[in-house]
C-alpha positions as CSV (number, residue, x, y, z in Angstrom):
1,X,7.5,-23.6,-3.3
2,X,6.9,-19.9,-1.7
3,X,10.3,-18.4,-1.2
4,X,10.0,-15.3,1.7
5,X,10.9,-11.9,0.8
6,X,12.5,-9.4,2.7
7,X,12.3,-5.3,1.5
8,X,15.6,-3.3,0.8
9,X,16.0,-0.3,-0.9
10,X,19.2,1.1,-2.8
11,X,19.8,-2.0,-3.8
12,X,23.0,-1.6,-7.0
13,X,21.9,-3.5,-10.2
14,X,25.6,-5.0,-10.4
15,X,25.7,-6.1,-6.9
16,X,26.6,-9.8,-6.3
17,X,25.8,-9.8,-2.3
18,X,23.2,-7.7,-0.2
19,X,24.1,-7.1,3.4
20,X,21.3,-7.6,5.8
21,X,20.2,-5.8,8.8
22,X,20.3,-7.5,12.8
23,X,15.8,-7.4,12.4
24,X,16.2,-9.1,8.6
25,X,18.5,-11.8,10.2
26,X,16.7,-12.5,13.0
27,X,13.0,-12.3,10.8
28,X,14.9,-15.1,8.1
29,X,16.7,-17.2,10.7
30,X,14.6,-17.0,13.8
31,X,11.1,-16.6,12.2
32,X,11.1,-17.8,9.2
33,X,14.2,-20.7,10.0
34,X,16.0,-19.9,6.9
35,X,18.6,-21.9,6.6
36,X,22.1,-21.4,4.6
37,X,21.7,-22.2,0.9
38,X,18.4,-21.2,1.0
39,X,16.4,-19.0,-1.8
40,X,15.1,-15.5,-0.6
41,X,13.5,-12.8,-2.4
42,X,14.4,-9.4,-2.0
43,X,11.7,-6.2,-2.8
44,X,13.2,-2.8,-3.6
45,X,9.6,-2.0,-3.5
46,X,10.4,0.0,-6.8
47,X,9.3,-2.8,-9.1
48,X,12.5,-5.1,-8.9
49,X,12.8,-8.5,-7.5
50,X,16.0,-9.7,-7.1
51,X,16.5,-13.5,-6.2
52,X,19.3,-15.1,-4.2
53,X,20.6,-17.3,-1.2
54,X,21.5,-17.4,1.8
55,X,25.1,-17.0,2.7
56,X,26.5,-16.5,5.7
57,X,24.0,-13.9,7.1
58,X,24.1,-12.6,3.7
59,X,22.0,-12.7,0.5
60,X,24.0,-14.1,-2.7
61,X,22.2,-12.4,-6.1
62,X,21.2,-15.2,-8.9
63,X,19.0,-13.4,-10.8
64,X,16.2,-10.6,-11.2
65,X,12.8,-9.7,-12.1
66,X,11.3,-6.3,-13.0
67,X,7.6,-5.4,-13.1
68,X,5.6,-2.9,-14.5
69,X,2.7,-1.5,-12.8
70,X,-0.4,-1.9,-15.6
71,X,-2.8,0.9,-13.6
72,X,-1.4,3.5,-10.9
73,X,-4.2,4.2,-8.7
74,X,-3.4,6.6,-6.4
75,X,-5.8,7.0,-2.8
76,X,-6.5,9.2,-0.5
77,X,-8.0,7.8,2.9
78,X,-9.2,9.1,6.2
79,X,-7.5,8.8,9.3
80,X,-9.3,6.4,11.7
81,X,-9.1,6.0,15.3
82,X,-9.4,2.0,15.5
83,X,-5.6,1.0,14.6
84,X,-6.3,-2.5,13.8
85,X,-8.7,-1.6,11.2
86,X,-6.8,0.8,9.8
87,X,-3.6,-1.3,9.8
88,X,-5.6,-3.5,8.0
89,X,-6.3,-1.0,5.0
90,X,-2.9,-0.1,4.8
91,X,-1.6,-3.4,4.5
92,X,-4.4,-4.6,1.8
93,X,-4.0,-1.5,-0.3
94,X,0.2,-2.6,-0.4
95,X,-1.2,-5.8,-1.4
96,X,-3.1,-4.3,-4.4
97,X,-0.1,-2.5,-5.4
98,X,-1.6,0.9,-4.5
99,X,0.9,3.6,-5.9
100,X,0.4,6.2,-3.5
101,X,-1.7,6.1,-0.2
102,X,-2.6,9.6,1.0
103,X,-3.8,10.1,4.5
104,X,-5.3,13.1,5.7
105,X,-8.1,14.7,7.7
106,X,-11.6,15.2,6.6
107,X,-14.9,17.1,8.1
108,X,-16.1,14.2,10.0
109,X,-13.1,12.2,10.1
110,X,-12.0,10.9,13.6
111,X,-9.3,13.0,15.2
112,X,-5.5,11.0,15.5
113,X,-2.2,11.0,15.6
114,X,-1.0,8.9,13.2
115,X,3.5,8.4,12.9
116,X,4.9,7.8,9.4
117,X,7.1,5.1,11.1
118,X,3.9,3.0,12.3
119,X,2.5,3.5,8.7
120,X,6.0,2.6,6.9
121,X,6.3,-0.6,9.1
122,X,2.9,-1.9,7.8
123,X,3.4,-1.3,4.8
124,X,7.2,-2.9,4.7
125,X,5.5,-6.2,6.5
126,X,2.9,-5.9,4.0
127,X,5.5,-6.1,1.2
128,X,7.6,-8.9,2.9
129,X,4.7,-11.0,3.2
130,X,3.2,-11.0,-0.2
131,X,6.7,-11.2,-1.8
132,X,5.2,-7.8,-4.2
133,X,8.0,-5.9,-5.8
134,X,6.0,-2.0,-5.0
135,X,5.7,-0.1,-2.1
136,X,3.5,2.7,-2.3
137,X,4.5,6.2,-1.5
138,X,3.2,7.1,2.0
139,X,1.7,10.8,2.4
140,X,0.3,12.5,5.6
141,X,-1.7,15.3,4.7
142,X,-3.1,17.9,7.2
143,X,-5.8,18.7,4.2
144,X,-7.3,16.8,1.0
145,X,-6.4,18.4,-2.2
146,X,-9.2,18.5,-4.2
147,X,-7.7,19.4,-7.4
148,X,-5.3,15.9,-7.4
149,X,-8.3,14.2,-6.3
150,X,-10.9,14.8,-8.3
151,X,-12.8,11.6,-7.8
152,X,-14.7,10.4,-4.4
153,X,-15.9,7.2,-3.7
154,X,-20.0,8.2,-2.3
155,X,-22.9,6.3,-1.8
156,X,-24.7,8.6,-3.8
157,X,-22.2,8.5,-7.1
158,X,-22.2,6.7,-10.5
159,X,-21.5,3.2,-10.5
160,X,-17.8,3.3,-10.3
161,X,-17.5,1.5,-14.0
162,X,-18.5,4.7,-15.1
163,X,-16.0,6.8,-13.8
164,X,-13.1,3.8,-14.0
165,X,-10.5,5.9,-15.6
166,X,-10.3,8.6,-12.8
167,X,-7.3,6.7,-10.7
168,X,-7.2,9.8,-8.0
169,X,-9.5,8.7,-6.0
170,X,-10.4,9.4,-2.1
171,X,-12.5,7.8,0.4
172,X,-14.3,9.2,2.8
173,X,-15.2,8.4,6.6
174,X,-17.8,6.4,8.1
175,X,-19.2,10.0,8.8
176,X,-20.2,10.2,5.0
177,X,-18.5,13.2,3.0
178,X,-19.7,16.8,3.9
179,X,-22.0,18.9,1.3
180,X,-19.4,21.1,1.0
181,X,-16.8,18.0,0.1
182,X,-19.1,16.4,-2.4
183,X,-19.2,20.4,-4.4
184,X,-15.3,19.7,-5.0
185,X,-15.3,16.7,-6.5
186,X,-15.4,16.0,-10.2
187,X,-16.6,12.3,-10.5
188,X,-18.1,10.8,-7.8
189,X,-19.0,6.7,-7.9
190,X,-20.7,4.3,-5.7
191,X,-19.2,0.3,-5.4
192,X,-22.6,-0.5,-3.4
193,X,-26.0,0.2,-3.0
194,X,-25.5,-0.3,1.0
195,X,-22.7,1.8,3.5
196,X,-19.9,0.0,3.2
197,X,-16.8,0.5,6.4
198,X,-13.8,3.0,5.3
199,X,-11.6,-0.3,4.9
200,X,-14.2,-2.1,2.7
201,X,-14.7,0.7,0.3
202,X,-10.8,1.4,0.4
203,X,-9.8,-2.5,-0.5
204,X,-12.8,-2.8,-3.2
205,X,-12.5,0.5,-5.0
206,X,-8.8,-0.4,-5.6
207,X,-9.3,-3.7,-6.6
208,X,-11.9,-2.9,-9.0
209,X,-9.6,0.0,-10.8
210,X,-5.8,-2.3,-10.5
C-alpha cells in the first residue's frame, strides 16, 4: 500500500507527535484525503523516515527508518531558461538521491534569474512524492569551481565507466562546453555517442554513478 510522505526538518528523535503546517494539512486532507488513523510518512530529507498517523491534524510517531546513502554524487548544472525543463531536472535528480545540486552560470549558458525558493519547492515536492528520505543541498553559484568539479560530462570524453569514481561531476549547456572549460577539467566522459538535452545528460549521468 503506498503511504504519502510529507518533508519536515528538525524533527527530535524522542518526539512522540509532529505538528504540521496550514499547506501540510491542507496537501494530506484536501489533496491527498487523508483521513484520521491514517499512516503517513514523514522525510527529514537527512536520511530518516519516521512513520506515524494521523491524529487530530497531527502526526503520531510509531516507528523509524534510517538510510545510508551508498554513493554521494554531487552535480553541478547550468541554469536554463525553459522552467518546465528545468524543473524537471531538479525534481529527477531529488529522485536519484543527488547529494548536492550546484547551479551556476557557464560561457554559453542561457542568462536567468533563478530564486532558491522556486528551487527548494521542487525539490521538497520532489521528496514528498517519492516518499525518499534525502534532500540534496541546493547551491546557486555565480561561477563553476573547477577545482571541486573536476569531472565534465562532454561529448567528446571517455565512456563515463571509465571515469565512474569521479562523483563531482558538471554538466554543461546545450551550447556545448567552451575550449577554455574543457582545459579545466580533469576527467571528462561521454554517456552517448549523440547530443543529448542538459536534462537527459543530467538524469542519466547520475543514474549511471548512484
Amino acid at each position: 500500500m503506498h503511504i504519502p510522505t510529507i518533508y519536515k526538518e528538525n524533527i527530535e528523535s524522542h518526539q512522540e507527535y509532529v505538528d504540521l503546517s496550514d499547506d501540510k494539512l491542507h496537501h494530506l486532507i484536501k489533496v491527498l484525503r487523508i483521513a484520521n488513523n491514517s499512516p503517513v510518512k514523514i522525510s527529514n530529507g537527512e536520511g530518516t523516515l519516521y512513520i506515524g498517523t494521523m491524529e487530530k491534524n497531527k502526526i503520531k510517531i510509531t516507528s523509524k527508518e534510517t538510510h545510508e546513502r551508498n554513493n554521494k554524487v554531487n552535480i553541478f548544472i547550468p541554469v536554463m531558461k525553459n522552467k518546465d525543463r528545468f524543473r524537471f531536472m531538479i525534481e529527477k535528480l531529488t529522485e536519484l538521491n543527488t547529494n548536492s545540486i550546484t547551479i551556476g552560470k557557464t560561457e554559453y549558458s542561457q542568462k536567468v534569474n533563478i530564486k532558491n525558493e522556486k528551487i527548494n519547492s521542487w525539490v521538497i515536492s520532489s521528496v514528498e512524492q517519492s516518499g525518499t528520505p534525502f534532500i540534496p543541498k541546493i547551491d546557486i553559484v555565480e561561477r563553476l569551481d573547477f577545482n571541486f568539479f573536476n569531472h565534465a560530462l562532454d561529448i567528446k570524453g571517455k565512456e563515463i565507466s571509465t571515469n565512474i569514481n569521479q562523483k563531482n561531476i558538471a554538466i554543461g549547456p546545450e551550447g556545448g562546453w567552451s575550449e577554455a572549460e574543457l582545459s579545466k577539467f580533469s576527467y571528462t566522459s561521454n554517456i552517448n555517442e549523440f547530443t543529448f538535452r542538459t536534462e537527459t545528460a543530467a538524469i542519466v549521468a547520475v543514474s549511471l554513478m548512484v
